[in-house]
C-alpha positions in Angstrom: -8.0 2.3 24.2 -8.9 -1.1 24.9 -8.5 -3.0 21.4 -10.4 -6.8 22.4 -9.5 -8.0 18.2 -5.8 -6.2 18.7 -5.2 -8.0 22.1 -6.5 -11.9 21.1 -4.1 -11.3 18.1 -1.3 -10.4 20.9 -2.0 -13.3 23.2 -1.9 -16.1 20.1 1.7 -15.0 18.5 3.3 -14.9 21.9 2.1 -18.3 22.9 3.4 -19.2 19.3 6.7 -17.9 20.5 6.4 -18.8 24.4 5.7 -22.2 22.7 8.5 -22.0 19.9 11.3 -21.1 22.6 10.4 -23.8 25.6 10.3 -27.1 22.9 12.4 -28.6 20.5 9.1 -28.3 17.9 9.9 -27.1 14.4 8.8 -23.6 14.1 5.6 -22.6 13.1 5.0 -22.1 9.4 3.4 -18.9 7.8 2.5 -19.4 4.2 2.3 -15.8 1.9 0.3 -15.8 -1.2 1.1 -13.6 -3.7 0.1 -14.6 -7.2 0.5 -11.0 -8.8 3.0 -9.4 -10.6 6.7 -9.1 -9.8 6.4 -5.3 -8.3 4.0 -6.4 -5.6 6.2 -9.5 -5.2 9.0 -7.0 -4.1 6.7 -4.8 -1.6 5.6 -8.3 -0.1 9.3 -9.4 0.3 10.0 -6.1 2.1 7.0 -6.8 4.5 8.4 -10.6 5.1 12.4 -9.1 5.2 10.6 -6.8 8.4 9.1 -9.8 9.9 12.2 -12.1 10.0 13.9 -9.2 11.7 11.0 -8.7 14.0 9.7 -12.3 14.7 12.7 -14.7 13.6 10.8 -17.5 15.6 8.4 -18.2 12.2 9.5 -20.6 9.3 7.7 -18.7 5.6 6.8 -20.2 2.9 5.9 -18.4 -0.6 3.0 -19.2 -2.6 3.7 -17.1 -6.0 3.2 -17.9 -10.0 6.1 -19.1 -11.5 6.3 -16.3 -14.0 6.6 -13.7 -11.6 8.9 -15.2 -9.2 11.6 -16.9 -11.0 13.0 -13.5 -12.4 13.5 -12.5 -8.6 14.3 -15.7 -7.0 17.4 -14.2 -6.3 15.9 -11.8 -3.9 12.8 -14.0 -2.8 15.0 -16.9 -1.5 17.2 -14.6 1.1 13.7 -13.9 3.2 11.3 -16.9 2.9 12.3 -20.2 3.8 10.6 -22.2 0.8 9.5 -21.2 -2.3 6.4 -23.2 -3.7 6.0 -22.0 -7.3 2.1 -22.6 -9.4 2.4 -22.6 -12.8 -1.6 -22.5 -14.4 0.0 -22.7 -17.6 2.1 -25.5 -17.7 -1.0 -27.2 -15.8 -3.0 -26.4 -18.7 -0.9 -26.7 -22.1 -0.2 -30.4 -23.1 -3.3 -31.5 -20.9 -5.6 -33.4 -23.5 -8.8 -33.0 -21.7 -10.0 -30.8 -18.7 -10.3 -33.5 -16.5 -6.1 -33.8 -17.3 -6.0 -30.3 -16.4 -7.8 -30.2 -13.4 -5.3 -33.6 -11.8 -2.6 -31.1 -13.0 -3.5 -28.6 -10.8 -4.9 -31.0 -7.8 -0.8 -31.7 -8.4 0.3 -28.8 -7.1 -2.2 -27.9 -4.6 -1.3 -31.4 -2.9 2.4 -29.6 -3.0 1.6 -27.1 -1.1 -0.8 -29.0 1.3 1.7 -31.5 2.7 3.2 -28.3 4.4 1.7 -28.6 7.8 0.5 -24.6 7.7 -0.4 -22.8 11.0 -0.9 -19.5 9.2 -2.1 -18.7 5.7 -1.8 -15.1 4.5 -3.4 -13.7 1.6 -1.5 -10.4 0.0 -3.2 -10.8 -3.5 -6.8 -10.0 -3.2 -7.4 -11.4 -6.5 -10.3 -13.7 -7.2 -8.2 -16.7 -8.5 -5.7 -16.1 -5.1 -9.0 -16.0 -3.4 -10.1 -19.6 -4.5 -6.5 -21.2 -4.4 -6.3 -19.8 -0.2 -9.8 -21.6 0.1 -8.2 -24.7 -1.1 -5.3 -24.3 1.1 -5.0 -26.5 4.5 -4.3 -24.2 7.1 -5.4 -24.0 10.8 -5.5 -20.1 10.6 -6.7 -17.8 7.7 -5.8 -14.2 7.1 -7.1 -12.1 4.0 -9.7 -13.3 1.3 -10.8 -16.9 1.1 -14.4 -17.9 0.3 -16.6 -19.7 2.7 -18.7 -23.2 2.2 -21.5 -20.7 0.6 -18.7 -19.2 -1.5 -19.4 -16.0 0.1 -16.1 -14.1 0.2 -14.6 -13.6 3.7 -12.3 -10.7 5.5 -11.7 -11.3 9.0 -8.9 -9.2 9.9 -9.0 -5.7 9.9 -5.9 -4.3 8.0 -7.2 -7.2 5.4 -10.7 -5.3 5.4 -8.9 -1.8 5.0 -6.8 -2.6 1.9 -9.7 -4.3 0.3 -12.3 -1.1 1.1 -9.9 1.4 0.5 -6.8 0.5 -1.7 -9.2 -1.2 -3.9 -11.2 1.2 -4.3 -10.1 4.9 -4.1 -7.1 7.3 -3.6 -7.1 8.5 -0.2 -5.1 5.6 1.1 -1.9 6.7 2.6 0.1 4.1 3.9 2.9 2.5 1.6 1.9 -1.7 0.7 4.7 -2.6 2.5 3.6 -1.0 5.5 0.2 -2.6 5.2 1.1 -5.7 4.1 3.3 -5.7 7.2 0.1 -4.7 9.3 -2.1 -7.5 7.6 0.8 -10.1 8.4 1.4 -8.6 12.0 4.5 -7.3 12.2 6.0 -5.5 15.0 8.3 -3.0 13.4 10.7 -2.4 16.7 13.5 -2.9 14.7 14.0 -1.8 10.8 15.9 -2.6 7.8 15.8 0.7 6.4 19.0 3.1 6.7 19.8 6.5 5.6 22.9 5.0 4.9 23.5 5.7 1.0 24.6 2.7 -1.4 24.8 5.1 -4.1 27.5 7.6 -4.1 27.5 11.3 -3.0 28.5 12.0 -6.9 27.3 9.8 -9.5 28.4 8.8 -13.0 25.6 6.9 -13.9 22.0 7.6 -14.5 19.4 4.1 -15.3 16.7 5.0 -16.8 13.6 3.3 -16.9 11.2 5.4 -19.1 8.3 2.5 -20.2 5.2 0.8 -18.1 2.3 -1.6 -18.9 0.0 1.5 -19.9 0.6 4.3 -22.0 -1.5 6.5 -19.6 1.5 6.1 -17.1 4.5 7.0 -19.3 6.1 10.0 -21.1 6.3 9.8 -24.9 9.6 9.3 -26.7 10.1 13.4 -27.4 9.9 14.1 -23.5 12.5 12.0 -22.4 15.0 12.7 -25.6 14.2 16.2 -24.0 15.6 15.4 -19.9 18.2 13.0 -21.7 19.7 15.8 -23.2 19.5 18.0 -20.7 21.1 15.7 -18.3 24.2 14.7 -20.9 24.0 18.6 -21.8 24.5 20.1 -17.9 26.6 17.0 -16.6 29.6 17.0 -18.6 30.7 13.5 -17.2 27.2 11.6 -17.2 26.6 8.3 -18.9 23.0 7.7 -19.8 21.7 4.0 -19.7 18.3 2.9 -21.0 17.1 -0.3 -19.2 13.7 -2.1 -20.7 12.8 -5.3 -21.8 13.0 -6.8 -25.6 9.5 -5.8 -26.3 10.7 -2.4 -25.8 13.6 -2.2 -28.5 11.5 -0.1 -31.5 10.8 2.9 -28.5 14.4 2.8 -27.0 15.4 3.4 -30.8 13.1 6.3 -31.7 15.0 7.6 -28.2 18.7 6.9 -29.4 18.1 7.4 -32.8 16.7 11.3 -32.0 18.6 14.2 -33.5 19.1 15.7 -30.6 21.3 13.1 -29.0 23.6 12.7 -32.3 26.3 14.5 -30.4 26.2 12.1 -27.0 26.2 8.3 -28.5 29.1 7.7 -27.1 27.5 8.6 -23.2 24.3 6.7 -24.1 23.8 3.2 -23.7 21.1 0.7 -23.9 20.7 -2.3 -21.6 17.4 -4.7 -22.9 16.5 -7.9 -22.3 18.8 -8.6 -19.2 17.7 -10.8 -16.7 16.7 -8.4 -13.7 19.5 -10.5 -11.7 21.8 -9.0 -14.2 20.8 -6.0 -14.3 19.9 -5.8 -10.5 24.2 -6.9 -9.9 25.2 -4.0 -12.9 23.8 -1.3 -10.8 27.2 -0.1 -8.3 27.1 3.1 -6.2 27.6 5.1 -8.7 24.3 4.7 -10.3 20.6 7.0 -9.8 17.8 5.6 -11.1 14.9 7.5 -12.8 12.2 5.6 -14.2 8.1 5.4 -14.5 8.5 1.7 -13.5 8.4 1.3 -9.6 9.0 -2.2 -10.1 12.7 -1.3 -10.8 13.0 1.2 -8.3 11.6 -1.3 -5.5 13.9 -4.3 -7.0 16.7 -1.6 -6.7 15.7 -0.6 -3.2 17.5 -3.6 -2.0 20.6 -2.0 -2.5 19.4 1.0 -1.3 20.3 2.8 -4.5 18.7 6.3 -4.7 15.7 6.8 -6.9 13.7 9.6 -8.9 10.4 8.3 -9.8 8.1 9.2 -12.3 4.3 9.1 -11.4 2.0 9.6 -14.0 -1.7 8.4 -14.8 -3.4 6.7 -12.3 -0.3 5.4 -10.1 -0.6 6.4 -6.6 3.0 7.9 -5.0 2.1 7.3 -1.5 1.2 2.7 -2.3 4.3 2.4 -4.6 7.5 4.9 -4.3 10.4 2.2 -3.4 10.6 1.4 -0.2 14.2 3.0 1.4 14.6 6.3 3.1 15.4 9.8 1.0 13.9 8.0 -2.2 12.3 11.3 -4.6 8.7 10.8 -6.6 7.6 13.6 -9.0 3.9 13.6 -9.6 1.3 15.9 -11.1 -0.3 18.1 -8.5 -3.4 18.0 -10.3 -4.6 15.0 -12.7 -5.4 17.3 -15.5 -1.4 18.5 -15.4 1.5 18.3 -17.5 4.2 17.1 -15.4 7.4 19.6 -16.9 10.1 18.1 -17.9 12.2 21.0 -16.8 12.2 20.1 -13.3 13.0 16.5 -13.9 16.3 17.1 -15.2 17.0 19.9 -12.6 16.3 17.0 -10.2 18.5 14.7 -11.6 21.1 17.1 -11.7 20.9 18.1 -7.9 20.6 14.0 -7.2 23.6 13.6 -9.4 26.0 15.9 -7.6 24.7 16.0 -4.0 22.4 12.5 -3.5 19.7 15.0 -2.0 17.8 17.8 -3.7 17.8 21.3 -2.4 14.4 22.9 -2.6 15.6 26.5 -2.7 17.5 25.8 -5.5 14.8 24.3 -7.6 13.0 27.3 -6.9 15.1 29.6 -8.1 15.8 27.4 -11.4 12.1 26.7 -12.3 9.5 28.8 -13.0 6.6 29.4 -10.9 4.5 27.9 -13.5 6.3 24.7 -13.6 6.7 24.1 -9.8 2.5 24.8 -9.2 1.9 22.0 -11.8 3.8 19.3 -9.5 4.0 17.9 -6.2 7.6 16.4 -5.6 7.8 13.8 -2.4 10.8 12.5 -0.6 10.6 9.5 1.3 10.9 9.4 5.5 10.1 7.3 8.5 7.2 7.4 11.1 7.4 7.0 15.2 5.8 3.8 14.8 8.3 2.2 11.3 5.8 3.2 9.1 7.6 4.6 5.9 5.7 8.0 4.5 6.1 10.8 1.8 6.5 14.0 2.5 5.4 16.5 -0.3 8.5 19.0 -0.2 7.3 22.0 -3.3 4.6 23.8 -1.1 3.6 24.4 2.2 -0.2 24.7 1.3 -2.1 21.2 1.2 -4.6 20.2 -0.8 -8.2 18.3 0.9 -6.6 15.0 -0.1 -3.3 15.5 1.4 -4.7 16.9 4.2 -6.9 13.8 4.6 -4.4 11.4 3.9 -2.2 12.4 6.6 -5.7 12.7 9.4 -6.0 8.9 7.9 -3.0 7.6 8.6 -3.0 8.4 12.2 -6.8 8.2 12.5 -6.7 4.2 11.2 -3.1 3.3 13.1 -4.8 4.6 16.2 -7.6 2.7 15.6 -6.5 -0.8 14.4 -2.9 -1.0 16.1 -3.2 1.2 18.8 0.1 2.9 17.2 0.9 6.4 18.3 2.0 8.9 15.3 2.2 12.6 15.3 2.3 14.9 12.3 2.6 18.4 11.9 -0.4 20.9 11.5 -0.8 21.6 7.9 -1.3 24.8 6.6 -4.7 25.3 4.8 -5.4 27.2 1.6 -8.5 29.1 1.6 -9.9 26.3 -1.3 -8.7 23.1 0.8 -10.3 24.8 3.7 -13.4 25.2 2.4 -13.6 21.6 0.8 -12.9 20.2 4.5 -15.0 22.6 6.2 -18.1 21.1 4.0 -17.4 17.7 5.5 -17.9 18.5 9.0 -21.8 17.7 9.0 -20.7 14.9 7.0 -18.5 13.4 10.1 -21.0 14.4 12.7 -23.9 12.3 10.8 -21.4 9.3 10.1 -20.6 9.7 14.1 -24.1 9.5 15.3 -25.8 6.9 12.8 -22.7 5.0 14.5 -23.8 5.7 17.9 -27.3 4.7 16.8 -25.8 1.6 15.1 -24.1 0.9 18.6 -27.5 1.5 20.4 -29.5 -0.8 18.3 -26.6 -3.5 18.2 -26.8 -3.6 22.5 -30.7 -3.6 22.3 -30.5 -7.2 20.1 -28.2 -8.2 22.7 -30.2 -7.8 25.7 -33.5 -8.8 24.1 -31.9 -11.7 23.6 -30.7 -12.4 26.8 -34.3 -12.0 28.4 -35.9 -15.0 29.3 -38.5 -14.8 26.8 -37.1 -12.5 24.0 -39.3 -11.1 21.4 -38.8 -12.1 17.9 -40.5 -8.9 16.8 -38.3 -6.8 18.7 -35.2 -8.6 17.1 -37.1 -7.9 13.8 -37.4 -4.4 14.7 -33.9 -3.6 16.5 -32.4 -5.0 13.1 -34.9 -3.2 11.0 -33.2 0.0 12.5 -30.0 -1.1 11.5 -30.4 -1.9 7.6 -31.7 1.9 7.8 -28.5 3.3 9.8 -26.5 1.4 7.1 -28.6 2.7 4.3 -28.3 6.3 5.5 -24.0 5.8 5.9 -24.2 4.5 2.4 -25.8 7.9 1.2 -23.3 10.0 3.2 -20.9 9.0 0.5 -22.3 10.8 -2.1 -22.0 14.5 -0.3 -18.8 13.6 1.5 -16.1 12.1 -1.2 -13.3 12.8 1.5 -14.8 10.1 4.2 -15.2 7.2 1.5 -12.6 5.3 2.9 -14.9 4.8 6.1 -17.5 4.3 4.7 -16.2 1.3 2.4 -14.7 0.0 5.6 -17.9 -0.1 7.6 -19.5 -1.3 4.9 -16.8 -4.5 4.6 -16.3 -4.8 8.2 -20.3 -5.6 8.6 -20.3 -7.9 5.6 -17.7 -9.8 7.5 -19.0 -9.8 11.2 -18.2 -13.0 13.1 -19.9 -15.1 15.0 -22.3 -18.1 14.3 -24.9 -17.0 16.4 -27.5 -13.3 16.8 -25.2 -12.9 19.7 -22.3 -12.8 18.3 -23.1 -11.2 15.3 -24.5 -8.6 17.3 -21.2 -8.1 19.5 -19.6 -8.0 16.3 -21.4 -5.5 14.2 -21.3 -3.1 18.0 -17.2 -3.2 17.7 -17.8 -2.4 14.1 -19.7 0.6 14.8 -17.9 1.3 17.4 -14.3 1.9 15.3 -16.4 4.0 12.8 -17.6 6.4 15.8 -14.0 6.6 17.4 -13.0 7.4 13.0 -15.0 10.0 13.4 -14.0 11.3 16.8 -10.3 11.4 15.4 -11.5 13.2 12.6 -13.3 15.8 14.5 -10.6 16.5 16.6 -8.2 16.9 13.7 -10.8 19.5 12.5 -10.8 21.6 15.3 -7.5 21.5 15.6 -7.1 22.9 12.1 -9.3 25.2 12.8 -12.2 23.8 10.8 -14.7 23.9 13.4 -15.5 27.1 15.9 -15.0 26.1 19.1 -18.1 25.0 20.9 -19.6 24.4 24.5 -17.9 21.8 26.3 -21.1 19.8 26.7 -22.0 19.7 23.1 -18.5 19.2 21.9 -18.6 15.8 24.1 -22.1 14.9 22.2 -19.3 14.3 19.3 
């Protein structure tokens, strides 16, 4: 499938390289903004640490906020080239007037604009990274910035996905590594990740990690006293180390101080306030990590330590489970679950003494009860280098599982031209219903598309007569709001195909082009990669056995 977007995209990085490797130039700078927190500053690094094995030919700069990436410099320096740190704070304290605030920050702009920058990236999506990439001198743009009618503008495609479907809903499957990586370009022929353990086959050591920003996301104190003692209890030689920062001193107390662990102070420890360098050169092989926090599970996947995460509250498995091969995430199967305890510590146990849980085992040492209330993934690697989850506890899917997995090939396909293959699933009679409901659903997204398509080439031509009507135009584009309108209102009956519709709905308040002409050509392409969505779709459907089988010639209407 002939991919025009995919292929001009092709033709400029190899003359970058053709270029880079026939002249005695300096190599062409890619700057990356990412002004959020430290855990996205981690994925992003994984993305760039893919790229320099990938594309070595490109010199990368980092644009990040000084609080976020000083604690990690030590990471961040052995992948970007530069490191060009904002500080909005320091801009702002000691300024005696806004007009001293505003030279304060022209400052540091003018730092980063005497880079001569070829490519700008924007990972953060945030409205202030939005405004500081509009500032930013670059002769390319990728990801949010805001036009001269400060309008905000997606041009890419893997931009336009994160921002209509990561933003906005829980179907994305695709790890922010990955699509970071996609949004930046990379080529994943060759990886970084290994199945080669840093920790141990037997550990000593378990880090735990048991506190986040929101109390939504995190156990209370009495639950992990409860897999503490368990684990100290069941692993006679097992040292316990709570890691957290000095705001979290009084809830690591009402942990230590617990009854229950009276007998085992001598095999728990307490590690708060270190310096994540510190901590992140404590950690040996002989160390698992369980923790809510991804953050320290991603900072940790640099060593390639193994981890048990936590997922509770609105986190999202698939976006954030550390990004390394074999990594475990336990998350309820359904929001309105408990997640046991019970089968934590059994977990850690397995992890403990054999680096790899056994499902058969955990069946037989949990109770039916407890293993329907969770969904426990394990960490693997695509054809194409994309990193997935595989949900290891049941062989029956749920609709959104199911989905996810039709997504990820459906939109590789699609955007990248990759080719990925995943198993069948097996369908429960409830999942199958659910999906089965969405098949009119696809069909009307399909042909407003086509009809989107059709009106898109009739603009086109009536503007390449000699005389073009104005009130066909006016007409032709008429048509058009109403296709959109009606793909708006699909949403509403059909959950499960939200994530294109948001797209479309991006992609067409993005179209390029400066003329009805190109606009035009733009919003057909647009329509176009919603009706080959839908086509995937379909055929995943029958495949699954959604759809009875029907006549050859109105199965090609779809």
């Amino acid at each position: 499938m002939f991919n025009p977007r995919r292929r001009a995209i092709e033709v400029f990085m190899n003359a970058i390289k053709t270029q880079n490797d026939h002249s005695d130039e300096v190599k062409k700078t890619i700057a990356i903004i990412q002004t959020t927190r430290i855990g996205d500053l981690l994925q992003t690094t994984h993305a760039i640490r893919l790229m320099k094995e990938n594309h070595p030919e490109f010199r990368v700069i980092l644009i990040a906020r000084k609080k976020f990436s000083e604690p990690i410099k030590f990471i961040l320096n052995k992948y970007f080239d530069k490191i060009i740190q904002i500080d909005h704070k320091s801009a702002m304290v000691g300024a005696d007037s806004s007009k001293d605030a505003l030279s304060n920050l022209k400052k540091q702009m003018t730092q980063i604009n005497e880079e001569r920058i070829d490519v700008s990236i924007n990972l953060a999506f945030s409205k202030s990274s939005t405004y500081l990439h509009t500032l930013i001198k670059s002769e390319n743009k990728v990801g949010p910035y805001f036009n001269l009618m400060h309008e905000r503008v997606l041009q890419d495609k893997w931009s336009q996905y994160l921002y209509s479907t990561v933003m906005r809903g829980d179907l994305n499957p695709f790890n922010l590594v990955d699509l970071f990586a996609n949004i930046i370009g990379v080529n994943k022929k060759m990886t970084h990740l290994s199945n080669k353990e840093y920790s141990n086959e037997e550990k000593s050591h378990v880090l735990i990690h048991p506190f986040t920003s929101q109390e939504s996301k995190q156990w209370t104190s009495n639950r992990w006293v409860e897999v503490i003692y368990q684990t100290l209890k069941r692993n006679k030689d097992t040292k316990v180390i709570i890691c957290g920062s000095s705001l979290d001193k009084t809830k690591t107390e009402e942990i230590l101080n617990s009854e229950l662990l009276s007998s085992f102070k001598d095999r728990v420890d307490q590690w708060l306030g270190l310096e994540l360098q510190e901590l992140y050169e404590k950690v040996d092989q002989n160390y698992l990590f369980v923790g809510h926090d991804s953050m320290i599970g991603n900072l940790l996947s640099y060593k390639n330590v193994k981890s048990l995460t936590i997922s509770l509250g609105p986190v999202r498995p698939h976006e954030t489970t550390p990004y390394a091969l074999d990594n475990y995430n336990l998350a309820p199967r359904q929001k309105s679950d408990e997640l046991p305890y019970n089968v934590t510590y059994q977990c850690i146990e397995q992890l403990l003494k054999k680096n790899l849980i056994n499902i058969e085992e955990l069946h037989n040492s949990c109770s039916t009860l407890s293993i329907n209330k969770l969904n426990l993934y394990k960490t693997d690697m695509l054809a194409n280098g994309d990193v997935t989850i595989n949900e290891l506890l049941h062989k029956e899917q749920n609709a959104k599982e199911i989905m996810r997995n039709f997504y990820h090939i459906a939109w590789s396909s699609i955007i990248t031209e990759a080719n990925i293959s995943m198993d069948i699933p097996v369908i429960n009679s409830e999942a199958k219903a659910q999906l089965m409901s969405h098949t009119k659903g696809i069909e009307a997204l399909f042909e407003l598309s086509e009809f989107g398509k059709k009106y898109s080439r009739y603009i086109i031509e009536e503007i390449s007569k000699n005389t073009p009507s104005l009130e066909e135009i006016k007409k032709f584009s008429a048509k058009l709001d109403e296709v959109d309108t009606l793909s708006d209102m699909i949403l509403s009956s059909y959950p499960l195909l939200a994530p294109v519709v948001d797209y479309a709905k991006v992609a067409k308040n993005n179209l390029q082009g400066h003329n009805l002409v190109k606009l035009s050509e733009s919003a057909f392409f647009t329509y176009n990669e919603v009706s080959l969505l839908c086509s995937v779709l379909y055929e995943f459907f029958e495949k699954c056995s959604l759809i009875k089988k029907q006549p050859e010639a109105a199965r090609d209407n779809v």
